[in-house]
C-alpha positions as CSV (number, residue, x, y, z in Angstrom):
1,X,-4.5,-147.5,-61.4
2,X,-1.7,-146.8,-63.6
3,X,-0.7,-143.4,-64.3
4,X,0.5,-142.6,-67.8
5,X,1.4,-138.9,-69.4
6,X,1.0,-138.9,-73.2
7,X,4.0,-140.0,-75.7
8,X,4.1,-136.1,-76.1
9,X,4.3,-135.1,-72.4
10,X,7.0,-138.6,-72.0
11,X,9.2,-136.7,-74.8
12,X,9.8,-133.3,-73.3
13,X,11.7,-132.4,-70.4
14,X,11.7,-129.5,-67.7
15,X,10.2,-126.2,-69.0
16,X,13.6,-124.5,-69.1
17,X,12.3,-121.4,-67.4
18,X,10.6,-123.5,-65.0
19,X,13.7,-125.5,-63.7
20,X,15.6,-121.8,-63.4
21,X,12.5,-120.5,-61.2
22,X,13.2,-123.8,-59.2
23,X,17.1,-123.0,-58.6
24,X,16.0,-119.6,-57.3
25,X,13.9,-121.7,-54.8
26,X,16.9,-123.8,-53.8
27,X,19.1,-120.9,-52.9
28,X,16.3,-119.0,-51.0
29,X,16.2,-122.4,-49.0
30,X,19.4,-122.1,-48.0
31,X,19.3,-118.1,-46.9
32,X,20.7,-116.7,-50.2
33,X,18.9,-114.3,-51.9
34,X,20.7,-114.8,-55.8
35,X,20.3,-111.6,-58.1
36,X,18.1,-113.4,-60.9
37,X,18.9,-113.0,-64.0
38,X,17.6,-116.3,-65.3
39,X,13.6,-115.8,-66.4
40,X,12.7,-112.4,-68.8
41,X,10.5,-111.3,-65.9
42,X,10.5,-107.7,-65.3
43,X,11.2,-107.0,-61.2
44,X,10.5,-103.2,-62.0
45,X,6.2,-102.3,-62.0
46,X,4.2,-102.1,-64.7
47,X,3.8,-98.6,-65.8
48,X,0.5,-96.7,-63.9
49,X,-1.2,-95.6,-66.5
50,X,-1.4,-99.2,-67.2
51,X,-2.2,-100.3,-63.5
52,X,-5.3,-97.3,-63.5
53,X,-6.4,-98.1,-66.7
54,X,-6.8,-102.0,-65.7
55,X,-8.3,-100.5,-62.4
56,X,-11.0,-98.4,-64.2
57,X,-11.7,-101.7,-66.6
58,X,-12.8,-104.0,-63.7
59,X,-15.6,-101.6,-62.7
60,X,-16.4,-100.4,-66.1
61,X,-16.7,-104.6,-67.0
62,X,-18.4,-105.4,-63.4
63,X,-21.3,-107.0,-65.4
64,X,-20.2,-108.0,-68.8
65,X,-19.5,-111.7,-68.3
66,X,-17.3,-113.5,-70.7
67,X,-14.9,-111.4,-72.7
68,X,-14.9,-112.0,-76.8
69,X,-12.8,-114.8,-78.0
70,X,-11.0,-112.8,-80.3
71,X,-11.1,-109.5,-78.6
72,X,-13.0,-106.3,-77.5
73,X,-13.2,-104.2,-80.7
74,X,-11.6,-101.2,-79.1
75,X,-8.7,-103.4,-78.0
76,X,-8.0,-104.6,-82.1
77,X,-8.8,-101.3,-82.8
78,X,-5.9,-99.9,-80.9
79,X,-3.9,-102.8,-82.3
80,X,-4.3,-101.9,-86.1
81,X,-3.8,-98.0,-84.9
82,X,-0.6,-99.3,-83.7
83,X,0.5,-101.6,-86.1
84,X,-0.3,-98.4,-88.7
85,X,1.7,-95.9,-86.7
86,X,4.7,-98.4,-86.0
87,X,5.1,-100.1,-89.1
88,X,3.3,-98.4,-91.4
89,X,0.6,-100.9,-92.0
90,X,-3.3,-101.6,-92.4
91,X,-4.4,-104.4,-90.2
92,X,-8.4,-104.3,-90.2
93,X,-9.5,-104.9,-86.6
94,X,-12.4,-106.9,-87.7
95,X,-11.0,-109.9,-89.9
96,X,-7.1,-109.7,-89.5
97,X,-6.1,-108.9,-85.6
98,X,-7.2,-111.5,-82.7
99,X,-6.4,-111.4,-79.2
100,X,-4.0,-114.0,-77.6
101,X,-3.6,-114.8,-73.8
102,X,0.4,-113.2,-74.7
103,X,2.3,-114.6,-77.2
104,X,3.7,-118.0,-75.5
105,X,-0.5,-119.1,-75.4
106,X,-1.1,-118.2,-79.3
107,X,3.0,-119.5,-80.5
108,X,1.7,-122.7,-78.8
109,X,-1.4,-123.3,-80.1
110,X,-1.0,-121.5,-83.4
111,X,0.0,-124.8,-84.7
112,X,-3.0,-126.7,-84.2
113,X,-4.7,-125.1,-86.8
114,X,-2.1,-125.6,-89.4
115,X,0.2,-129.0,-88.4
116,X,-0.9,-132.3,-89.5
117,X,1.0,-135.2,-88.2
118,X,4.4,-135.7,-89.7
119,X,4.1,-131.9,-91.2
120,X,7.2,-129.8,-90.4
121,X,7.5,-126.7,-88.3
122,X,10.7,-125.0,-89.3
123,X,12.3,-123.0,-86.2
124,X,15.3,-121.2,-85.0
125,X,17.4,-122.7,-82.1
126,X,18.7,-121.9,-80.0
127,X,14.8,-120.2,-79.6
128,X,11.7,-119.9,-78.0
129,X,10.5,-123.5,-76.5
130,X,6.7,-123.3,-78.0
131,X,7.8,-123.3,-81.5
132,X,9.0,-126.8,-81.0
133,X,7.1,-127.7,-78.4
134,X,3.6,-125.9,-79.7
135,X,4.6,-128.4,-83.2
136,X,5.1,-131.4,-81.4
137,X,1.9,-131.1,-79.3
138,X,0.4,-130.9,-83.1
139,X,1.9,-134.3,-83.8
140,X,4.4,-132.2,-86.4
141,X,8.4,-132.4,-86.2
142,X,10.2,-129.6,-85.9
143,X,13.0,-128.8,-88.1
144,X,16.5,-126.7,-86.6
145,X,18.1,-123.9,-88.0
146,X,21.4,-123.3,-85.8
147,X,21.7,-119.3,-84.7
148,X,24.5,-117.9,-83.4
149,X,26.8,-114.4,-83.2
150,X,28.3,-115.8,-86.4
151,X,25.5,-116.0,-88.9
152,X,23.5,-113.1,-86.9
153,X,20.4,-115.3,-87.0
154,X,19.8,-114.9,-90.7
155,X,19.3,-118.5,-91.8
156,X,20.6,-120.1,-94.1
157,X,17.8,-120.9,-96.3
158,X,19.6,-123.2,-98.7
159,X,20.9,-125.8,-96.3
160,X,17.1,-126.7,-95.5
161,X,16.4,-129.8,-97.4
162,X,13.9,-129.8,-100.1
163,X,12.5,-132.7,-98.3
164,X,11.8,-130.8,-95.6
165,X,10.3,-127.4,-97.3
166,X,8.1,-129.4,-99.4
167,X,6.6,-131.3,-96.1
168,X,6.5,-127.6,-94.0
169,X,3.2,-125.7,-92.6
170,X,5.3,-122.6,-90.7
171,X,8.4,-121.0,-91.0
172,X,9.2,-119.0,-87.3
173,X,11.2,-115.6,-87.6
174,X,12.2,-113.6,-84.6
175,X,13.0,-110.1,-84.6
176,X,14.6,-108.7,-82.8
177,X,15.7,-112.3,-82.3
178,X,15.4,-114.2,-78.9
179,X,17.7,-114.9,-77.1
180,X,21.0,-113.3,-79.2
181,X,19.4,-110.2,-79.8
182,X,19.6,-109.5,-83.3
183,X,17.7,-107.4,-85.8
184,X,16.9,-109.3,-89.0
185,X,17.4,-107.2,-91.7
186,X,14.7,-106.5,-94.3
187,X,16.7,-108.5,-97.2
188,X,16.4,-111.7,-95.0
189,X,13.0,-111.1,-94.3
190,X,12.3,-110.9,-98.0
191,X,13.9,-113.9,-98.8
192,X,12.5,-115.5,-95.9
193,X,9.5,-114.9,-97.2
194,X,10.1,-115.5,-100.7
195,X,10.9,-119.1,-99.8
196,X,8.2,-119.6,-97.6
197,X,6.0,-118.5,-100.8
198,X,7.3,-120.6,-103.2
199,X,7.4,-123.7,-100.7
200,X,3.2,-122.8,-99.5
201,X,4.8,-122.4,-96.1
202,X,3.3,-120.0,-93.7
203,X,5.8,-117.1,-92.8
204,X,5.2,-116.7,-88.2
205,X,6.8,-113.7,-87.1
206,X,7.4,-113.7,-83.3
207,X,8.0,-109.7,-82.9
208,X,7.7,-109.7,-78.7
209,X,10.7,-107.9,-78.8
210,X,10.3,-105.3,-81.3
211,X,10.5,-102.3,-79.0
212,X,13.4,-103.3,-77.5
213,X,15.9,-102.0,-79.8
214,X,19.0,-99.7,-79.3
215,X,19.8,-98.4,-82.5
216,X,17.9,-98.9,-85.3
217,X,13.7,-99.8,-84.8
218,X,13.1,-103.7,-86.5
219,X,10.7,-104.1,-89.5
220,X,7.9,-106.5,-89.2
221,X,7.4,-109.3,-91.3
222,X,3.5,-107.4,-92.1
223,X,5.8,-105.1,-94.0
224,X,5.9,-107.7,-96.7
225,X,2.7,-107.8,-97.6
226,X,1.0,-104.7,-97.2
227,X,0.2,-104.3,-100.8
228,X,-1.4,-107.9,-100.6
229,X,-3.5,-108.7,-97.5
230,X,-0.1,-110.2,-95.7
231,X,-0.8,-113.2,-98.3
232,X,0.7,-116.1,-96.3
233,X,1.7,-113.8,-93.4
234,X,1.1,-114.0,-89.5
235,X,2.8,-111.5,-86.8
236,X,2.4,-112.1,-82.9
237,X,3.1,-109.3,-80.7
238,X,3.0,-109.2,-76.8
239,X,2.5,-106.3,-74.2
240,X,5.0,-108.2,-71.8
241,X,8.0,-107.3,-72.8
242,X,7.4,-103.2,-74.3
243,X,5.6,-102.7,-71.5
244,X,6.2,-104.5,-68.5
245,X,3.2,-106.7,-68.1
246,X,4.1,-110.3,-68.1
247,X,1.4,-111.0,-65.7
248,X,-1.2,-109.4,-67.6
249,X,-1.4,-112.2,-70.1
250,X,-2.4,-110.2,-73.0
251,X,-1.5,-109.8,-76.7
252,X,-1.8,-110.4,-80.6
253,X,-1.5,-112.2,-84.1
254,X,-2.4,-110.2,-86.7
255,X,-2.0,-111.3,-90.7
256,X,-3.5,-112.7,-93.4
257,X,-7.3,-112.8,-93.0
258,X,-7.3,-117.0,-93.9
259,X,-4.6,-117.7,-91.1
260,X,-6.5,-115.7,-88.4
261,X,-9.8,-117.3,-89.7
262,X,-8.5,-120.7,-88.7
263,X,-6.6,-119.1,-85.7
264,X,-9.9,-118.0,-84.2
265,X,-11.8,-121.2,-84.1
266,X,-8.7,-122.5,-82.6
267,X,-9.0,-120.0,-80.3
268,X,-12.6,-120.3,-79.6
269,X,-12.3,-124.0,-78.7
270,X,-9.1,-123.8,-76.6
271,X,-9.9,-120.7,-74.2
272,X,-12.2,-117.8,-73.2
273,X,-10.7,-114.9,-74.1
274,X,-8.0,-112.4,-72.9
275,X,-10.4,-110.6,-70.0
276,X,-11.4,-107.2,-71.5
277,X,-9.9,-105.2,-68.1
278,X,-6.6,-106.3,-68.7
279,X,-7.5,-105.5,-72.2
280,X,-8.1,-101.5,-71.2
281,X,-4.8,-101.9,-69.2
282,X,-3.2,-102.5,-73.2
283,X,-5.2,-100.4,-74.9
284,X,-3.7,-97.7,-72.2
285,X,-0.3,-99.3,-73.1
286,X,-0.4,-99.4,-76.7
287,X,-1.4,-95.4,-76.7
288,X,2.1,-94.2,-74.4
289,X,5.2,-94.6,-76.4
290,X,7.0,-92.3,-73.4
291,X,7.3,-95.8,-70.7
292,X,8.5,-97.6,-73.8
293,X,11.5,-95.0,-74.4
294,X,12.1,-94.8,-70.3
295,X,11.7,-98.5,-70.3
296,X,14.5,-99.1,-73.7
297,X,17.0,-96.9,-72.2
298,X,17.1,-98.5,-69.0
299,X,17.7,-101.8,-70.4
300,X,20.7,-100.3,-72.4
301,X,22.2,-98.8,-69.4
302,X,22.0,-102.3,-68.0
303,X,23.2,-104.3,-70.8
304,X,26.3,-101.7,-70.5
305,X,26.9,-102.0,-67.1
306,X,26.8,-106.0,-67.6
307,X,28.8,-106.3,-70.6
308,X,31.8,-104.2,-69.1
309,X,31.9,-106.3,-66.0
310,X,32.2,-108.9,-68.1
311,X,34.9,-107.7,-70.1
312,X,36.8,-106.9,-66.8
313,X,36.4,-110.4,-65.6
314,X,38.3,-111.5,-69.4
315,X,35.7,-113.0,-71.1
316,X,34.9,-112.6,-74.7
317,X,33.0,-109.7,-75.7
318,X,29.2,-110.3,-76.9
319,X,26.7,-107.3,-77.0
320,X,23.0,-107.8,-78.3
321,X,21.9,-105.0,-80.4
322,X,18.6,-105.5,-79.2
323,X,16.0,-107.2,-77.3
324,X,16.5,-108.4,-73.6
325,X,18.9,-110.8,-73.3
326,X,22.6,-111.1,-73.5
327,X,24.1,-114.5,-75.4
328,X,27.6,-114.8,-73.7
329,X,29.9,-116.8,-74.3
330,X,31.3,-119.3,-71.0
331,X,35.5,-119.1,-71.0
332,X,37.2,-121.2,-73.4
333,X,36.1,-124.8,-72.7
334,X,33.4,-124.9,-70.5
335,X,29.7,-125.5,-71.2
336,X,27.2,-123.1,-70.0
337,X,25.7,-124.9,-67.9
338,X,29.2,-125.4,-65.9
339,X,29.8,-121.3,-66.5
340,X,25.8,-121.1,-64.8
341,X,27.0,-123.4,-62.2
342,X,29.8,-121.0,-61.5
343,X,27.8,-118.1,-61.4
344,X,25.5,-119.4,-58.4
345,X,28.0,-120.8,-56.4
346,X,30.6,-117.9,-56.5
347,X,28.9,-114.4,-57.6
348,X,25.2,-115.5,-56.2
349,X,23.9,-114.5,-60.0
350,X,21.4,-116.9,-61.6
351,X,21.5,-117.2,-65.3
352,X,20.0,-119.6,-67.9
353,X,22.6,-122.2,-69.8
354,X,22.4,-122.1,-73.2
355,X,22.0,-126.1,-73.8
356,X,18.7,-125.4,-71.6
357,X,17.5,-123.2,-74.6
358,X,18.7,-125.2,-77.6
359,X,18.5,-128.3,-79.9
360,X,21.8,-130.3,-81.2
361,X,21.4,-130.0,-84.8
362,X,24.6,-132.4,-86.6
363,X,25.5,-133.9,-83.0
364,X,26.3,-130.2,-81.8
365,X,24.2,-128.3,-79.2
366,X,23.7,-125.0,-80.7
367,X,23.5,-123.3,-77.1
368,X,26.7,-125.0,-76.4
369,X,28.9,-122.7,-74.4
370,X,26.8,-119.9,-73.5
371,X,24.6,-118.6,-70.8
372,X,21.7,-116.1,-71.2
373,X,21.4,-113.3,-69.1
374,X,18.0,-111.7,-68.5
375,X,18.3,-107.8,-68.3
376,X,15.3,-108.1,-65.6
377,X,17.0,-107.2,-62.0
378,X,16.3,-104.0,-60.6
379,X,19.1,-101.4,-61.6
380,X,20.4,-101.8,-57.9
381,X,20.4,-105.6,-58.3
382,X,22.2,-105.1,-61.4
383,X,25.1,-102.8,-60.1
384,X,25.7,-105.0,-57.7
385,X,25.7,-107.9,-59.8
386,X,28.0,-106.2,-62.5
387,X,30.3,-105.7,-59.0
388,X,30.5,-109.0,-58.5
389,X,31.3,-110.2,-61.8
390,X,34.3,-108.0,-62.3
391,X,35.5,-109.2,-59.7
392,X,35.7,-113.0,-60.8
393,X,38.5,-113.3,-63.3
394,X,38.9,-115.9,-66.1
């Protein structure tokens, strides 16, 4: 018999985190062990009084079978606590905070409760694959917003075509913003949101990143509309990134009562629910602020140590205020992926190129000329790797 993927699976390419994970395997292959800064995976543990906490949680749950589809209460508990001490919010636990298997598995499948086909999902780009990707498998069209150090990744609302507002289900906001880094100020959340109001468009904020900051702590879209039930409003929050638990698989969305009403029974019919041990591991998370400090300030010390190297070595200055990522630019001329290419072969450092991450929007790649770095390398792995590229000149 014939084997046929989908028109939806045919249109996609490589996972662009997956095909870095399979360069890694290529050098290994050959006896080269490349300092990886390609996939936002932590090398350092998560904390231990998450590890313990998780530990306890598997005996505690020895007998509970299937965990809630939308979360143990204690666990949304802790998440509206949060959300109330962080941003100065009321989430209730009971009709506006669900669990989510992290925040790639509810960004993906948020869409199916909203998207019709032909509906459009406007998104950021270059940006985080399941906004397009969640919107396609939806049978909507995803419509580009070009980011870059320029505009700080603060859109410009009024080149988006009434055509396409008037035809849109979700707006996506990132803050801090992924991969460039930047904090979006409360004026462009407001208007974001003012547009999104007077177009009946549904205002996603992806806010993985929000404790990653290095100057200034983000606001979160919620912020908005705290004085009325998040009206058209939807955050999603991860414990990968503030606190080292990719693997864990565990976070939120929290919002407007309506949206996580139709978020749940998506929910219900797509998966089982986050287990409730890894749960206690982020309920232990979510109550420490201290490995989320130790944690900020060592990926500051690394950005610094990068970002001088790479001065040294000539090329163009580009520091992220935020988040976990650098966005540099390649020397003049070349595309990232050539600059990536260079990286391997000469320094042994594996980064991602920026045409991997982004969309041409007007016949123009918006990643164009850029590589990400990942601030995920051990600090020993990443004094060495700053060694190395000081050492290549441009």
């Amino acid at each position: 018999m014939n084997v046929t993927p989908s028109s939806r699976v045919s249109s996609i390419g490589a996972y662009a985190f997956a095909a870095v994970d399979e360069k890694v395997a290529e050098l290994k292959k050959q006896g080269i062990t490349p300092i990886d800064f390609g996939v936002g995976d932590y090398a350092d543990p998560t904390p231990s009084l998450v590890r313990s906490a998780g530990k306890k949680g598997i005996d505690k749950r020895a007998s509970e079978g299937y965990p809630s589809y939308i979360g143990a209460p204690e666990f949304r508990e802790a998440v509206s606590a949060w959300l109330k001490g962080r941003f100065g919010v009321n989430c209730d636990a009971k009709t506006q905070i669900t669990s989510t298997a992290g925040s790639k598995e509810g960004i993906f499948n948020f869409h199916e409760g909203f998207i019709n086909p032909g509906d459009y999902v406007i998104c950021p780009t270059p940006g985080y694959p399941p906004y397009k990707r969640g919107a396609l498998f939806a049978e909507g069209k995803a419509f580009f917003v070009p980011v870059n150090h320029k505009n700080k990744c603060e859109y410009d609302l009024t080149k988006i075509p009434q055509e396409v507002a008037s035809r849109s289900k979700i707006m996506w906001v990132t803050t801090p913003s992924s991969p460039l880094g930047y904090v979006a100020s409360l004026d462009f959340l407001k208007r974001a949101y003012e547009f999104c109001q007077k177009h009946g468009i549904i205002l996603a904020s992806d806010e993985a990143y929000s404790e990653l900051w290095f100057d200034e702590p983000p606001h979160s879209a919620l912020e908005l509309g705290k004085d009325n039930n998040f009206d058209g409003i939807v955050q999603f929050h991860s414990l990968s990134k503030r606190s080292i638990m990719t693997g864990w698989r565990v976070g939120w969305a929290a919002g407007d009562k309506r949206i996580i009403d139709v978020f749940k029974k998506v929910k219900t019919n797509i998966d089982s629910g986050t287990p409730t041990f890894v749960q206690d591991g982020a309920i232990a998370a979510l109550a420490d602020e201290k490995h989320v400090v130790k944690l900020r300030n060592m990926i500051k010390r690394k950005r610094n140590l990068i970002v001088k190297a790479l001065r040294a070595a000539g090329l163009k200055k580009c520091t992220n205020p935020a988040g976990l990522y650098l966005w540099q630019a390649a020397p003049e001329g070349w595309s990232g992926e050539k600059f990536a290419t260079y990286l391997i072969e000469k320094a042994h450092i594996v980064t991602t190129p920026g045409e991997w991450l982004s969309d041409t929007v007007d016949g123009v790649n918006a990643g164009a000329g850029h590589v990400r770095f990942a601030f995920v390398p051990g600090m020993d792995d990443v004094k060495k790797a700053a060694e190395r590229l000081a050492a290549l000149k441009f």
